[in-house]
TORPATOR-6555 format. One record per residue: residue number from 1; residue in one letter; x, y, z of N, C-alpha, C in turn. Coordinates in steps of 0.05 Angstrom, whole numbers. Last residue first. Layout:
BEGIN
{rec NUM "A" {X Y Z} {X Y Z} {X Y Z}}
...
***
This chain:
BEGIN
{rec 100 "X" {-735 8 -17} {-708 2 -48} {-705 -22 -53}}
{rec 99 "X" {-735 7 33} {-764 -2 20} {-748 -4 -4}}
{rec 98 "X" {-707 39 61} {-709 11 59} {-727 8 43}}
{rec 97 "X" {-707 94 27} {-684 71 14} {-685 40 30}}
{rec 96 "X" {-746 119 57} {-748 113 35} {-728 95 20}}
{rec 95 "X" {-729 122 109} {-757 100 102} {-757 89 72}}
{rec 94 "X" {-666 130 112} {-689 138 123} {-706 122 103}}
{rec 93 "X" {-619 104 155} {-628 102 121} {-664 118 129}}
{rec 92 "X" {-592 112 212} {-605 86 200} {-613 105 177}}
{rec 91 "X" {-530 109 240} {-547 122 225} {-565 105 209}}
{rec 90 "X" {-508 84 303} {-515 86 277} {-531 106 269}}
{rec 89 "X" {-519 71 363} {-514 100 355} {-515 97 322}}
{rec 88 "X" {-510 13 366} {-550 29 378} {-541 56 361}}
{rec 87 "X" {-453 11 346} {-481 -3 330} {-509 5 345}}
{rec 86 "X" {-430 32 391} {-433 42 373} {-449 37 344}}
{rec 85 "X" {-447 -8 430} {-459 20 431} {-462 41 409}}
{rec 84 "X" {-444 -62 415} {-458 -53 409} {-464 -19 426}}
{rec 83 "X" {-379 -35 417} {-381 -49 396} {-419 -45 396}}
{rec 82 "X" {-367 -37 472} {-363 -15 458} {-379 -17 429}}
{rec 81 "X" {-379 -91 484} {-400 -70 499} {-398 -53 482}}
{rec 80 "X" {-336 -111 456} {-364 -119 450} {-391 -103 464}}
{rec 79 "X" {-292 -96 495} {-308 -85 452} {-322 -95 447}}
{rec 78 "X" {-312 -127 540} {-301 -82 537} {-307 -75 504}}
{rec 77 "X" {-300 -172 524} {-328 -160 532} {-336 -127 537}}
{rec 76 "X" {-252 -166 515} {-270 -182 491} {-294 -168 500}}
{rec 75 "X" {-229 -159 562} {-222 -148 540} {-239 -150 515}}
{rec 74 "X" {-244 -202 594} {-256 -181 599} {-247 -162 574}}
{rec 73 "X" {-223 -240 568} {-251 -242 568} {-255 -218 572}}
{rec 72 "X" {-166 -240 562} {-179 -239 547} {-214 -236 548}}
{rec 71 "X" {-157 -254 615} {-155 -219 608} {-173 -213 582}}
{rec 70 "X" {-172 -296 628} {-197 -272 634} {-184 -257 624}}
{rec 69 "X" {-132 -328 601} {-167 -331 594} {-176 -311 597}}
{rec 68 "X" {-88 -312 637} {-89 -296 610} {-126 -304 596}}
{rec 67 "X" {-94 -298 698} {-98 -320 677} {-92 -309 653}}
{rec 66 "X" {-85 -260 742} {-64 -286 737} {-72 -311 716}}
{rec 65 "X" {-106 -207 750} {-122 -226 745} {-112 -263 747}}
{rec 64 "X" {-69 -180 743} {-84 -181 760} {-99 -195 770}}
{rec 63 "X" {-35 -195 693} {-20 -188 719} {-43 -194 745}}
{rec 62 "X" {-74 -189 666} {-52 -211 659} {-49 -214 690}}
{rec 61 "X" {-77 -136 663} {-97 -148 672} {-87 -183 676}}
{rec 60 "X" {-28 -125 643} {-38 -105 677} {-60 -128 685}}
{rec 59 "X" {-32 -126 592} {-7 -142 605} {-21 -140 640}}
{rec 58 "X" {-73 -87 578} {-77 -120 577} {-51 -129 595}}
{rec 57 "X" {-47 -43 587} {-70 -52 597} {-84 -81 601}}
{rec 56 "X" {-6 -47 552} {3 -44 578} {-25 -48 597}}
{rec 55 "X" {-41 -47 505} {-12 -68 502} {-13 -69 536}}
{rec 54 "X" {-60 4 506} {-67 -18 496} {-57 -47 510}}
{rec 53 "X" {-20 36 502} {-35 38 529} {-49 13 527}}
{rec 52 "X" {6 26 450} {20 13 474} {7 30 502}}
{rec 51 "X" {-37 47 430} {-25 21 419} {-10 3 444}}
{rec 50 "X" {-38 105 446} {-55 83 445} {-52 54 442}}
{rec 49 "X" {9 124 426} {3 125 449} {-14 103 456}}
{rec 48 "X" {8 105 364} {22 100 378} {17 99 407}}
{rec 47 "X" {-31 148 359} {-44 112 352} {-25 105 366}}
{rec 46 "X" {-8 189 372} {-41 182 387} {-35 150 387}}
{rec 45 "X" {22 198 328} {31 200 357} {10 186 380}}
{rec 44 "X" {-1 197 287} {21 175 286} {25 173 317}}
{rec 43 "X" {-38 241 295} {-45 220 287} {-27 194 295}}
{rec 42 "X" {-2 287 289} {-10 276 317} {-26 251 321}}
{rec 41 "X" {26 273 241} {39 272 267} {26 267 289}}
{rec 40 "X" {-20 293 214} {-7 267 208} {13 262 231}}
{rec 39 "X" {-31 347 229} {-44 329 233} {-37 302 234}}
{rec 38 "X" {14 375 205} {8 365 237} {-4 345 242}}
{rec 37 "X" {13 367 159} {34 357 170} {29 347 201}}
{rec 36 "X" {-46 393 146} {-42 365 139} {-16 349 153}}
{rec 35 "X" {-31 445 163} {-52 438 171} {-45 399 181}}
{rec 34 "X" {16 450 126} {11 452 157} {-4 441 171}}
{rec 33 "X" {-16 462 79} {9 439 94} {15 438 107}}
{rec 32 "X" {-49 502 98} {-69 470 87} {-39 453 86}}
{rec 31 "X" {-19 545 93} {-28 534 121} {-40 500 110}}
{rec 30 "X" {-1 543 44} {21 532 57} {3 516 87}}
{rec 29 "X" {-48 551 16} {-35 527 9} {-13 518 30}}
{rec 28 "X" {-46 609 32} {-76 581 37} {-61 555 29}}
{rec 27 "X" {-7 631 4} {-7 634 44} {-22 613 48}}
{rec 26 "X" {-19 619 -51} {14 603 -33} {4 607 -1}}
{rec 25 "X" {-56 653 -63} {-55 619 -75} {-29 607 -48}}
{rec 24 "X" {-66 704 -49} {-85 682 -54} {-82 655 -62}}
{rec 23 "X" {-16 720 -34} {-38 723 -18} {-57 708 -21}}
{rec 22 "X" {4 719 -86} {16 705 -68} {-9 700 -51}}
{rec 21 "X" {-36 765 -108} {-34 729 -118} {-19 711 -104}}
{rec 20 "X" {-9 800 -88} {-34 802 -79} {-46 761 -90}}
{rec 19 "X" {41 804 -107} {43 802 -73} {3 785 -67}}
{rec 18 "X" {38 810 -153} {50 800 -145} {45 780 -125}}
{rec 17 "X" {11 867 -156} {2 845 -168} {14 817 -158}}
{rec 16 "X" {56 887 -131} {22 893 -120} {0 869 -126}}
{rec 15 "X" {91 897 -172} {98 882 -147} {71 875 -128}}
{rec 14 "X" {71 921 -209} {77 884 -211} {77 877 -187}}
{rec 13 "X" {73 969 -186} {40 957 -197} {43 927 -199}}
{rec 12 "X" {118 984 -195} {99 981 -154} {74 959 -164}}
{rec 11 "X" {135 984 -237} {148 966 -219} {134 959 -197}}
{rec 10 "X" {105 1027 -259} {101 993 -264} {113 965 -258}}
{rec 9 "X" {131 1075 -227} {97 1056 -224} {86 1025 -241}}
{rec 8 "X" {180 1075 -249} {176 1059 -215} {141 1049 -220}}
{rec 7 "X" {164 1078 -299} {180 1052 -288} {176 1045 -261}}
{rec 6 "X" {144 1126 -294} {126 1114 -309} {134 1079 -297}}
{rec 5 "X" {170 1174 -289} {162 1158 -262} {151 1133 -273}}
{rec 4 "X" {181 1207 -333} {207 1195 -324} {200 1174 -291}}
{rec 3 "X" {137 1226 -348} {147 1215 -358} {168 1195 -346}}
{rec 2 "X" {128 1264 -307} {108 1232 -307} {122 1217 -321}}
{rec 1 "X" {158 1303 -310} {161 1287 -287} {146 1261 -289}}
***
């Protein structure tokens, strides 16, 4: 009887082998394309959103304001506030590379 089983068990044993290298290379690879597809989508989708909240924010201030000078000003002065907040938040170099 062993004799004559010998095929299915080196058929189960490939298939085991098989399955178990799928497991480790293709399921992690597929989610990591996934991962990356989405991501690039919601990326495209944001900036977009953004772009034209952007766009519709300034036109608004256009609107409110009735100069285009101030929209621009106050718009200038919104990323330049933004601008040094995120220049106080920096990472500064620690002691030893100013002195380099």
């Amino acid at each position: 009887m062993a004799r004559d089983d010998w095929p299915k068990q080196a058929a189960d044993t490939i298939e085991k082998v098989v399955v178990a290298v799928r497991d480790k290379t293709v399921v992690p690879a597929q989610k990591a394309t996934k991962a990356v597809v989405y991501g690039l989508l919601a990326t495209f989708f944001i900036g977009t959103a953004l772009t034209l909240l952007t766009i519709g924010a300034f036109r608004g201030l256009v609107i409110l304001t009735g100069e285009v000078w101030a929209a621009y000003g106050i718009c200038g002065g919104i990323l330049v506030l933004a601008g040094a907040f995120c220049w106080s938040r920096r990472m500064r170099p620690p002691k030893d590379e100013e002195q380099a």
